[in-house]
N, C-alpha and C positions, 0 to 999 in steps of 0.2 A: 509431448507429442503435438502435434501441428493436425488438425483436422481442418482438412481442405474442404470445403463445402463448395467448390468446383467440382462439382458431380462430372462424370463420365457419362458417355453414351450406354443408355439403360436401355435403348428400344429391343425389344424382343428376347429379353432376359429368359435363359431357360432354368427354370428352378431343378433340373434334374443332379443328381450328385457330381456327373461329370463337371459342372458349372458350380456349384455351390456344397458346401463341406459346412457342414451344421458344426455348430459350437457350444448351444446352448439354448435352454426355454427360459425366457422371462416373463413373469407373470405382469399382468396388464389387471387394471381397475377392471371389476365385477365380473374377477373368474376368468377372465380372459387367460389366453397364453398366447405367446410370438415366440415362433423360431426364429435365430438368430446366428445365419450365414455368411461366411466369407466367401468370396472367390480367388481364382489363381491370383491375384494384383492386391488383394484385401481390401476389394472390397465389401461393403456390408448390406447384404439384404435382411430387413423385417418384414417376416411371413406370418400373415393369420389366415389362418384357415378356420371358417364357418360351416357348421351343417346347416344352416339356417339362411335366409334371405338377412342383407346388412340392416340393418336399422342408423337410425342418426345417432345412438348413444354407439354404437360402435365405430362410426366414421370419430366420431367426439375423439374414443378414446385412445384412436389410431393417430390424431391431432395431437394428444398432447403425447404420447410417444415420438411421435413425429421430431418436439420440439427439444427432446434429450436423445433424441440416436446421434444427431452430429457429436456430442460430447461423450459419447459414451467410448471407453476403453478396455481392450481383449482383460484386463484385467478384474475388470466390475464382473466381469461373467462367471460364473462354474463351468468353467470349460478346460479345466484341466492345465498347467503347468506345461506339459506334452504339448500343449496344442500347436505351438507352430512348427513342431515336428512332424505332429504327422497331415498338418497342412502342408507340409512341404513332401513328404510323401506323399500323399493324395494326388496332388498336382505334379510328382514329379522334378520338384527346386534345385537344383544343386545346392541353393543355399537357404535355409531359412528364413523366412522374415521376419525382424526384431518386433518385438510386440508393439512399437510405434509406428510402423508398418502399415498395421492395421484399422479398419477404417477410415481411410483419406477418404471417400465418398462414399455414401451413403441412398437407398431406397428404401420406398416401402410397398409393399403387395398385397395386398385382399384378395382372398381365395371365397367366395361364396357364393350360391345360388338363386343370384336376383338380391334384390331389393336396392338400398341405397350402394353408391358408387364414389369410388374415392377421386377427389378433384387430382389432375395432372400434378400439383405441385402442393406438398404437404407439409406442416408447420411453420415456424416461425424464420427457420432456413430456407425454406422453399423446395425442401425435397422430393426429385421424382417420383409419383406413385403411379399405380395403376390396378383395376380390379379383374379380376379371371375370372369367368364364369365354368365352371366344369361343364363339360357336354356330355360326360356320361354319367354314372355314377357321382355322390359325393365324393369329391376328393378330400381326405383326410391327410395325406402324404403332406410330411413339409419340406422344405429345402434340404435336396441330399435323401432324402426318407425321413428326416427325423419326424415325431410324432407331435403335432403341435393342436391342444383343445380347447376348446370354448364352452364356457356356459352360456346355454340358447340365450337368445334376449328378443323381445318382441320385432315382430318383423312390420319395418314401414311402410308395407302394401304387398300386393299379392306377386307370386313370380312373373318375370317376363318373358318373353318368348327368348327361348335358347337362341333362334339363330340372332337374333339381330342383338342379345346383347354379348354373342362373342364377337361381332362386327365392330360393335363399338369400344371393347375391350381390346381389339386388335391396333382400332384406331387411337385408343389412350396409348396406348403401347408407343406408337411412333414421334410422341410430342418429344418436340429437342429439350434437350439438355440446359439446364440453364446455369452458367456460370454463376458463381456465388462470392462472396469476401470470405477471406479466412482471419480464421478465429483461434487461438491459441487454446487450448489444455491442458488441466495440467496431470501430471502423473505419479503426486505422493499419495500412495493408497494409505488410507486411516479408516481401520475399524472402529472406531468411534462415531464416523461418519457415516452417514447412509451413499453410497454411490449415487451417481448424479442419476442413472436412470433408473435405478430402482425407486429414488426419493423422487423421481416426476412421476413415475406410474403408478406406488402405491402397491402394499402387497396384499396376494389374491388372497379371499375369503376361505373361510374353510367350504369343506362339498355340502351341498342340500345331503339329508337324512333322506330316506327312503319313506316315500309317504306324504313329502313336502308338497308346496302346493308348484302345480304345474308352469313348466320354465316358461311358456307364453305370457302368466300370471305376474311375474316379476318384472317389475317395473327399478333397475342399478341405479342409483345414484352416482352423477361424478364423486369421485372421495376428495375434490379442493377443497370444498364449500362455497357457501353462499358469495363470498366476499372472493376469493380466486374467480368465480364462474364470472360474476362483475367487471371484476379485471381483465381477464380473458377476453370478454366481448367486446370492452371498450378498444384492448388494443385489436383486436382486428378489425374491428370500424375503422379505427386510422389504419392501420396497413389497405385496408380495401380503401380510402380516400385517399393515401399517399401513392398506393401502387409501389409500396417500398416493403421490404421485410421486416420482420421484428427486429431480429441481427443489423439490418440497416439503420434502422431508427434508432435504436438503442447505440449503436456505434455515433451517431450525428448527435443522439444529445450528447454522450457522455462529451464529444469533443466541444458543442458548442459550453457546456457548462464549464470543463478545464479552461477553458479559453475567457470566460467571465472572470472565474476567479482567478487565474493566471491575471489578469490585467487590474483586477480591482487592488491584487497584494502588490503588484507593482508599483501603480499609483499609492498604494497609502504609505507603503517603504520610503517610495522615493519623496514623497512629501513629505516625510518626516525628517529625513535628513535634511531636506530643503528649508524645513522650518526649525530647525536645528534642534531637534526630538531624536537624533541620533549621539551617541557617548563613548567615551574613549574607553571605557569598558563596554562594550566587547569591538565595537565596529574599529573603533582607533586603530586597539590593537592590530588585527588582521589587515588593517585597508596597510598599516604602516609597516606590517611585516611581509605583504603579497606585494608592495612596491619596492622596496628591498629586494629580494628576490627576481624582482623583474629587471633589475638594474646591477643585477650578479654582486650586489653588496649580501656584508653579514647580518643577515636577518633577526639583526635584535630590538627589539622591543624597547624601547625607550617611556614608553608608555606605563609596562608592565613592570619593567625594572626586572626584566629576565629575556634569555635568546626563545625566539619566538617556538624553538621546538623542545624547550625547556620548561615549558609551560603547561601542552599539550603536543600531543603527538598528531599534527596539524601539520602532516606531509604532505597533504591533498593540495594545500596550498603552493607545491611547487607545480604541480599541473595549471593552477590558475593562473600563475606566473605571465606565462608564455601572454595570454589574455589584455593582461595591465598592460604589454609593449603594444595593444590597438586602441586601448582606453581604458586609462591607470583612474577610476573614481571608483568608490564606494559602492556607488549604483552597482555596479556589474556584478559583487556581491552579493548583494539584498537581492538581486533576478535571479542571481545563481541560487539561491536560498529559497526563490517561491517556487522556484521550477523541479526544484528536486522534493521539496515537500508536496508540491502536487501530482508529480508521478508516481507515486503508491496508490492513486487512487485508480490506474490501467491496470495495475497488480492484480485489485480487489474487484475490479469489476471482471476481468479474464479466469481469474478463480473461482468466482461468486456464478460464474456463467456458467461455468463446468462442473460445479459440486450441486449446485441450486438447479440446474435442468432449464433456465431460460434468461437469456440478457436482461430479459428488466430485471430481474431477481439478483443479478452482478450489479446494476447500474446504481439500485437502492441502495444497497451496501455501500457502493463507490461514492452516491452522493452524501452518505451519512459519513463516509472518511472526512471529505472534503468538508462538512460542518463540524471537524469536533473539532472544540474550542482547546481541546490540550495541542492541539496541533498549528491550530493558527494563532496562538501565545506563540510559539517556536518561532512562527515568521515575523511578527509585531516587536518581537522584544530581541532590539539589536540585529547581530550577525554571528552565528557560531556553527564552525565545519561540519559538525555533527548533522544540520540540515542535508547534507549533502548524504552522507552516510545512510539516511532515512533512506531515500529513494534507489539508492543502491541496495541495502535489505531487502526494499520490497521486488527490486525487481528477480535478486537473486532467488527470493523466496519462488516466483512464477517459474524462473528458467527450473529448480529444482520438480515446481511441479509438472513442465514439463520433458522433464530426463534429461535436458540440459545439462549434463555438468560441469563441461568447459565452460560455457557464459555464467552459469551459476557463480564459478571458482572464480570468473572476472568481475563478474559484482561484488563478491565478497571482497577481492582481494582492493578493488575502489573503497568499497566502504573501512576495511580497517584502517587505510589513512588518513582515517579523518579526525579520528580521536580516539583514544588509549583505550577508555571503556567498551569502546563498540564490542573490541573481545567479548566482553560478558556475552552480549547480544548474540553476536557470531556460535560460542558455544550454548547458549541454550538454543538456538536454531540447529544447531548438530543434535541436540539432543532431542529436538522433533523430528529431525529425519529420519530417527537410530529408532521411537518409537513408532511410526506411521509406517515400518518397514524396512527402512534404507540403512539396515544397520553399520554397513561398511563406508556407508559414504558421512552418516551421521556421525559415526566413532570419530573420523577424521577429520568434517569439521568442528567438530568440537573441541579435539584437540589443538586444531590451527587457531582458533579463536581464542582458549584457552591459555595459549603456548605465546601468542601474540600479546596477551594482557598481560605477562608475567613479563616479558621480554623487553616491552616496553616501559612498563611502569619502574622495573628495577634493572635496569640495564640503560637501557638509549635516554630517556628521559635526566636521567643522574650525569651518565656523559654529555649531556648537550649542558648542564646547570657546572657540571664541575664538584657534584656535593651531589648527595642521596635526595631524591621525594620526601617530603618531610605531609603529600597532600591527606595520605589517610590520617597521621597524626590528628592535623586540624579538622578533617569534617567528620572522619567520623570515630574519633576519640582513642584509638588504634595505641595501643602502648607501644613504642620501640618502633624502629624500620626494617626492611624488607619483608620477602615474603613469607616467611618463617611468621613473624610478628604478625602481620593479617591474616595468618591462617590460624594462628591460636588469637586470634582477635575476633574471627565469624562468629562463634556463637553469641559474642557480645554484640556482635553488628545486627545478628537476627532478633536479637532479646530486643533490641533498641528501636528496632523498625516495627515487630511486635505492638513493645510499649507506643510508641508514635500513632500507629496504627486504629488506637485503640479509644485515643482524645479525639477530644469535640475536630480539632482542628485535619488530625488523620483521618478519621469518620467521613469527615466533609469532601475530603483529596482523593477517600478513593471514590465515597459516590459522584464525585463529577470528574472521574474517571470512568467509571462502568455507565452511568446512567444515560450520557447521550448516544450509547448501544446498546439502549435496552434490558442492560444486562447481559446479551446474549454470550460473550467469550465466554462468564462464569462456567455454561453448561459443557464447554469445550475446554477443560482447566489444561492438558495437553497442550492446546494451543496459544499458553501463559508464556509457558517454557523460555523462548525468546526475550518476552517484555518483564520475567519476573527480575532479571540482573537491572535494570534500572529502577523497575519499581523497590526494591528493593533499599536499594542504596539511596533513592531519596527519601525512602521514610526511614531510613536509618541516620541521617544525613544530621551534625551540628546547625546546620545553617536552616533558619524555618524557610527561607525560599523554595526549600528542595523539594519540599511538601505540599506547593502549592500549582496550579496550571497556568498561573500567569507568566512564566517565564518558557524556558525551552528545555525545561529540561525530562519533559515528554515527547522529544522529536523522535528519537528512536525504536520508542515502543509503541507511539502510536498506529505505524502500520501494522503490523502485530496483532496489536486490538484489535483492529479493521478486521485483518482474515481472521481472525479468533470468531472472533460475532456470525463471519459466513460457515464455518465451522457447527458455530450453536445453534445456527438457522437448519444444517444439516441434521442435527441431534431432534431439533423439534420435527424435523420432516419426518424421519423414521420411526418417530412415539407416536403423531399425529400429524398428516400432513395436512388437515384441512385449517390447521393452525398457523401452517408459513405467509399467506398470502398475509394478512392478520396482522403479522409480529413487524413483516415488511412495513404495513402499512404503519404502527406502532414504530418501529426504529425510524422509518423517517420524519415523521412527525417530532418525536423525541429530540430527531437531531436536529430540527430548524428551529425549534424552541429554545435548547440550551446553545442552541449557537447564536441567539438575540439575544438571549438571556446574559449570560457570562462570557461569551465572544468576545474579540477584537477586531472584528471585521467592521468596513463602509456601513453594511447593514447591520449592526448588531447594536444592541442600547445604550451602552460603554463603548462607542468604537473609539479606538485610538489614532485620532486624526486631530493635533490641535491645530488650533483656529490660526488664520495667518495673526501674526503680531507686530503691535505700529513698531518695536524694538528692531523687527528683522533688516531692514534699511540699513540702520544703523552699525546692527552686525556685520551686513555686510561691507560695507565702507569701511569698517575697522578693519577687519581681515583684506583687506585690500592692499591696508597699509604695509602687513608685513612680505618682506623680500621673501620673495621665492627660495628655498634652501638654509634661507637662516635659523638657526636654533632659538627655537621659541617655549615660552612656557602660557599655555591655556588652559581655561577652564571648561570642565566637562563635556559641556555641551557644541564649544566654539572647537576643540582641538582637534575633531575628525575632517574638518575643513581643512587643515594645516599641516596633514603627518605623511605627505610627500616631499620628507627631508629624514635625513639621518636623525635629528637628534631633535624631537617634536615631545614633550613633556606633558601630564596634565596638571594643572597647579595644586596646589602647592608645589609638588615638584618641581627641580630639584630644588628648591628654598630648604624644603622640610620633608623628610621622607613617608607617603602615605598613600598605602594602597601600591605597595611599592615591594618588589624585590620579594625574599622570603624575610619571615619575621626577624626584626635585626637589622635588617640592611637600612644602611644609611648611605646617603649618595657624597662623591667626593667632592672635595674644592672646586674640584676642574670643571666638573658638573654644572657647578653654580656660575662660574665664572664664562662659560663657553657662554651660555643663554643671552643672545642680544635683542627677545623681543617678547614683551606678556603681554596678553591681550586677557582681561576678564569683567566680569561685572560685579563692580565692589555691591549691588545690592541683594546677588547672591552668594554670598560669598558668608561663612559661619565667623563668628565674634574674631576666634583667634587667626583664621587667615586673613580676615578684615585688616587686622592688625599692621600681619606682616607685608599686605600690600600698600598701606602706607608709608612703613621704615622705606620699602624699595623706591615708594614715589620721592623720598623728599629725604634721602643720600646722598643727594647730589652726582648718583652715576646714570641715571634716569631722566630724559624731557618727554613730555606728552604729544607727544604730535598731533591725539584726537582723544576728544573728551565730550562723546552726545548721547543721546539716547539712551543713556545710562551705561555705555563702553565705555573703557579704557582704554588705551593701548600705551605702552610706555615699551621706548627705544634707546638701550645702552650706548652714552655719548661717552661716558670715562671709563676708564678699568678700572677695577677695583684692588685698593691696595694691594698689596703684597702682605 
């Protein structure tokens, strides 16, 4: 649902039923209650009605109400299944309105007899309010009739004279309307979770006993605490110094901090490749298989020693295609890769807004994304499509929460082609929808997700290679091929991620997994569902990489995490709310810490930025030397410079087959003989390929044309025998 915070013209609202159709009482901090009304158009009045003169604890508490009615949804309420039925009777509808319908604009109203007054425009949105003074009797009546009560709370001065402050309540009444920015919600309900407005207001106490001391006598505490009431006032000090809203401010950092790190990951990307810290595993491959592609050639990897969709199911990469015919380099990858790893964090702050009851509560969350260090390994370490897939999860995850399920089913259906696994992902995200309620939408993604992993892995994958998957064999120990074989293989895959789990070195993977989020997903384990199919499989994983966060292969589940944690921030609010403000301050802390700490960032202690090198000159002069197009063989580090050609190698290749093909595969004659150009550096280079670059230099089919800085470059002048 989309809540407009484009308020309507409220002047002269009549609360009588013709005009407003009660929906429900929500209880308000210290015994309060508000009726909560729709109108013909839906929209949404909040009515307190007082027997008593306002006091400032009750403008307070009408404030932080204020600051979760834009978020709030016909859902959160007890108002009945029915209800926009017989809202549509009431009113007369031919047609019903869908329960997103409801609340596009929002007010709030104080009904009481003197004392404090609510300012024209009320929390962190700017909501129109206004205060009624009864002129006769107490009025008790709430919007439509319904019954809406308060426990008295001391009054901030004596009453005022009736006429002049219905004068002044006439004159609240007529203040314009103030346009607002809109704000996304979302609409997967989860009882796990406390609803956003019930977790801002806090639930009511139980009643005084008969006998208790008199309501003048009691003095309510806010229920935030000490550390919320702090926060609180600091930002309306700045909203009253900027003249800007919360929702504003919070919308301006979040973008000015996406836009920090957007530019810092760029630069460290692109300097890495510049200072040739980028490798033919991973970046070669893709930069060499997305210009292929771009050139309507067969997209095989020469690199990899398999066709580039034989490898991974790395479809996305025909949409990037189109991209490389305006500028076919590496770069546009690594941007494409920071920019979708950093759009999960509009997810988490859009969610975080609406579950937590106030954008800084979204933005905290949002900035602890953007610090976890399993997330920015995914950007530092190479190029792999799966980045791409991240930001598509998350965003499907929002369209989901808000009843989206066209754009949902477009994000998902972006994210499956990015790589074979995402399925996992995809079906456990069905299977939070299926539990947070959405049981017919959740069965079916799960299924597509499901249906897509199987489809892929043993079907398209096999015909793109010509031969079966042999990948679960090797990583994770899998007897036998297809999916028969890995299904009587899980219990062993679960025992193994278990056992892994369980050493110094699993111990340590998942705590700096959980720990730069405080831990919070734990208490939202529902919200795992998603990230367990990767977590999973790299603690089940042969290869120790898979268990570690310096690499990428926490891109997928990291958003996940992100809303899991806003999730367990909703779990503390419902057990004890005076604990959010607190946990906030604790997860953000958390995450600037282990993001210096174990990071890859410009800022972090370890960052991965090396030093320019006096070698790089030289490199580049070398690579200079080879012809555009020609078949070349390089090492590691030099051959993502050079794999804008068909037949671009990493050395040994093809001399020697390694790091090549599936196990087995050796490369042919033709292979060896096509190559007219190696460019490496014999001082990094291991004992036995040292070797074979000398047999090559001094066969006599080899002259050197450049030999500095510790390069090589050697250019086929004879052919070689027959």
């Amino acid at each position: 649902m989309v809540t407009r915070l484009r308020v309507a013209e409220t002047a002269g609202s009549d609360p009588r039923s013709e005009v407003w159709l009660p929906a429900a009482d929500v209880p308000l901090d210290g015994g309060r209650t508000a009726c909560v009304a729709f109108d013909r158009a839906g929209r949404t009045l909040l009515r307190v009605v007082l027997d008593h003169p306002a006091s400032d604890l009750d403008v307070e508490v009408l404030e932080r109400a204020a600051d979760a009615l834009p978020h709030l949804r016909l859902e959160d309420l007890d108002a009945g299944g029915d209800y926009p039925l017989r809202h549509a009777r009431h009113f007369g509808l031919e047609v019903a309105l869908g329960p997103t319908a409801f609340n596009r604009a929002a007010e709030v109203e104080l009904v009481a007899p003197g004392g404090r007054r609510l300012p024209r425009a009320l929390g962190s949105c700017g909501l129109p309010a206004r205060t009624v003074v009864p002129a006769g009797p107490r009025d008790r009546a709430a919007p439509g009739g319904g019954a809406a009560r308060a426990t008295p709370a001391p009054s901030a001065g004596g009453p005022a004279d009736d006429a002049g402050e219905a004068e002044e309540a006439a004159h609240d009444g007529q203040g314009p309307a103030r346009d607002q920015a809109e704000t996304e919600t979302p609409a997967a309900p989860d009882d796990q979770d406390a609803p956003a407005a019930r977790t801002a207001t806090g639930p009511a106490p139980a009643p005084a006993e008969a006998g208790a001391v008199e309501p003048e006598q009691v003095v309510p505490t806010p229920a935030g605490g000490a550390v919320e009431r702090a926060l609180v006032g600091a930002g309306r000090r700045l909203q009253a110094a900027t003249g800007q809203s919360a929702l504003t401010l919070c919308n301006a950092a979040l973008g000015l901090i996406m836009a920090v790190f957007v530019g810092a990951f760029v630069y460290q990307t692109w300097t890495l490749h510049q200072r040739f810290g980028t490798y033919g595993y991973d970046v070669g491959i893709y930069d060499q298989g997305t210009w292929l592609l771009s050139r309507f050639q067969e997209p095989f990897s020469t690199i990899r020693g398999l066709p580039l969709f034989g490898d991974h199911a790395s479809y996305v990469l025909v949409a990037v295609a189109p991209l490389y015919r305006l500028w076919a380099d590496p770069r546009l990858l690594l941007a494409l890769q920071v920019i979708f790893l950093a759009l999960p964090a509009v997810a988490v702050y859009r969610v975080g807004t609406r579950r937590l009851g106030h954008p800084a509560a979204g933005l905290a969350v949002a900035v602890a994304y953007l610090a976890y260090p399993g997330m920015q390994w995914a950007i530092a370490w190479q190029f792999h499509p799966e980045a791409i897939a991240a930001g598509a999860l998350a965003m499907a995850a929002l369209a989901a929460d808000r009843d989206r399920t066209a754009s949902m089913a477009a994000w998902i259906a972006l994210a499956l082609t990015c790589r074979e696994d995402v399925g996992l992902v995809v079906a456990g995200f069905g299977a939070l929808l299926a539990l947070n309620g959405k049981r017919d939408l959740g069965r079916r993604t799960a299924l597509v997700g499901l249906g897509w992993f199987l489809v892929v892995n043993f079907l398209l994958i096999p015909m793109a290679n010509g031969r079966p998957t042999a990948q679960f064999e090797a990583a994770y120990r899998v007897g036998g091929r297809g999916p028969v074989a890995v299904l009587l293989g899980l219990p062993w895959i679960v025992l193994h991620a278990g056992t892994t789990a369980l050493t110094n070195d699993g111990l340590w993977y998942l705590l700096l997994v959980f720990l730069p989020l405080a831990g919070l997903p734990l208490l939202a384990p529902r919200w795992l569902l998603p990230a367990a199919g990767p977590l999973l499989l790299n603690l089940a994983s042969a290869h120790p990489e898979q268990h570690q966060i310096r690499f990428h292969y926490l891109a997928t589940a990291a958003p996940f995490l992100a809303l899991a944690a806003v999730a367990g921030l909703g779990v503390v609010a419902a057990r004890r709310r005076a604990l959010v403000a607190p946990m906030l301050v604790l997860l953000v802390l958390l995450a600037f810490a282990t993001d210096w700490r174990y990071g890859p960032a410009v800022w972090s202690k370890d960052r991965v930025l090396p030093a320019a090198s006096a070698q790089d000159p030289a490199r580049l002069a070398a690579l200079a030397k080879v012809d555009p197009g020609a078949p070349v063989s390089a090492q590691f580090h030099l051959v993502t410079h050079l794999t804008h050609r068909k037949l671009a190698y990493e050395f040994p290749n093809p001399f020697r087959a390694v790091n090549w093909g599936r196990p087995g595969d050796a490369h042919a004659q033709a292979e060896v003989d096509a190559v007219r150009w190696v460019v490496v550096e014999p001082g990094l280079l291991g004992q036995e390929d040292r070797k074979l670059f000398e047999r090559l230099r001094t066969n006599g089919e080899w002259r050197v044309p450049y030999d500095a800085g510790g390069v090589v470059v050697l250019e086929r002048v004879a052919e070689p025998p027959p």
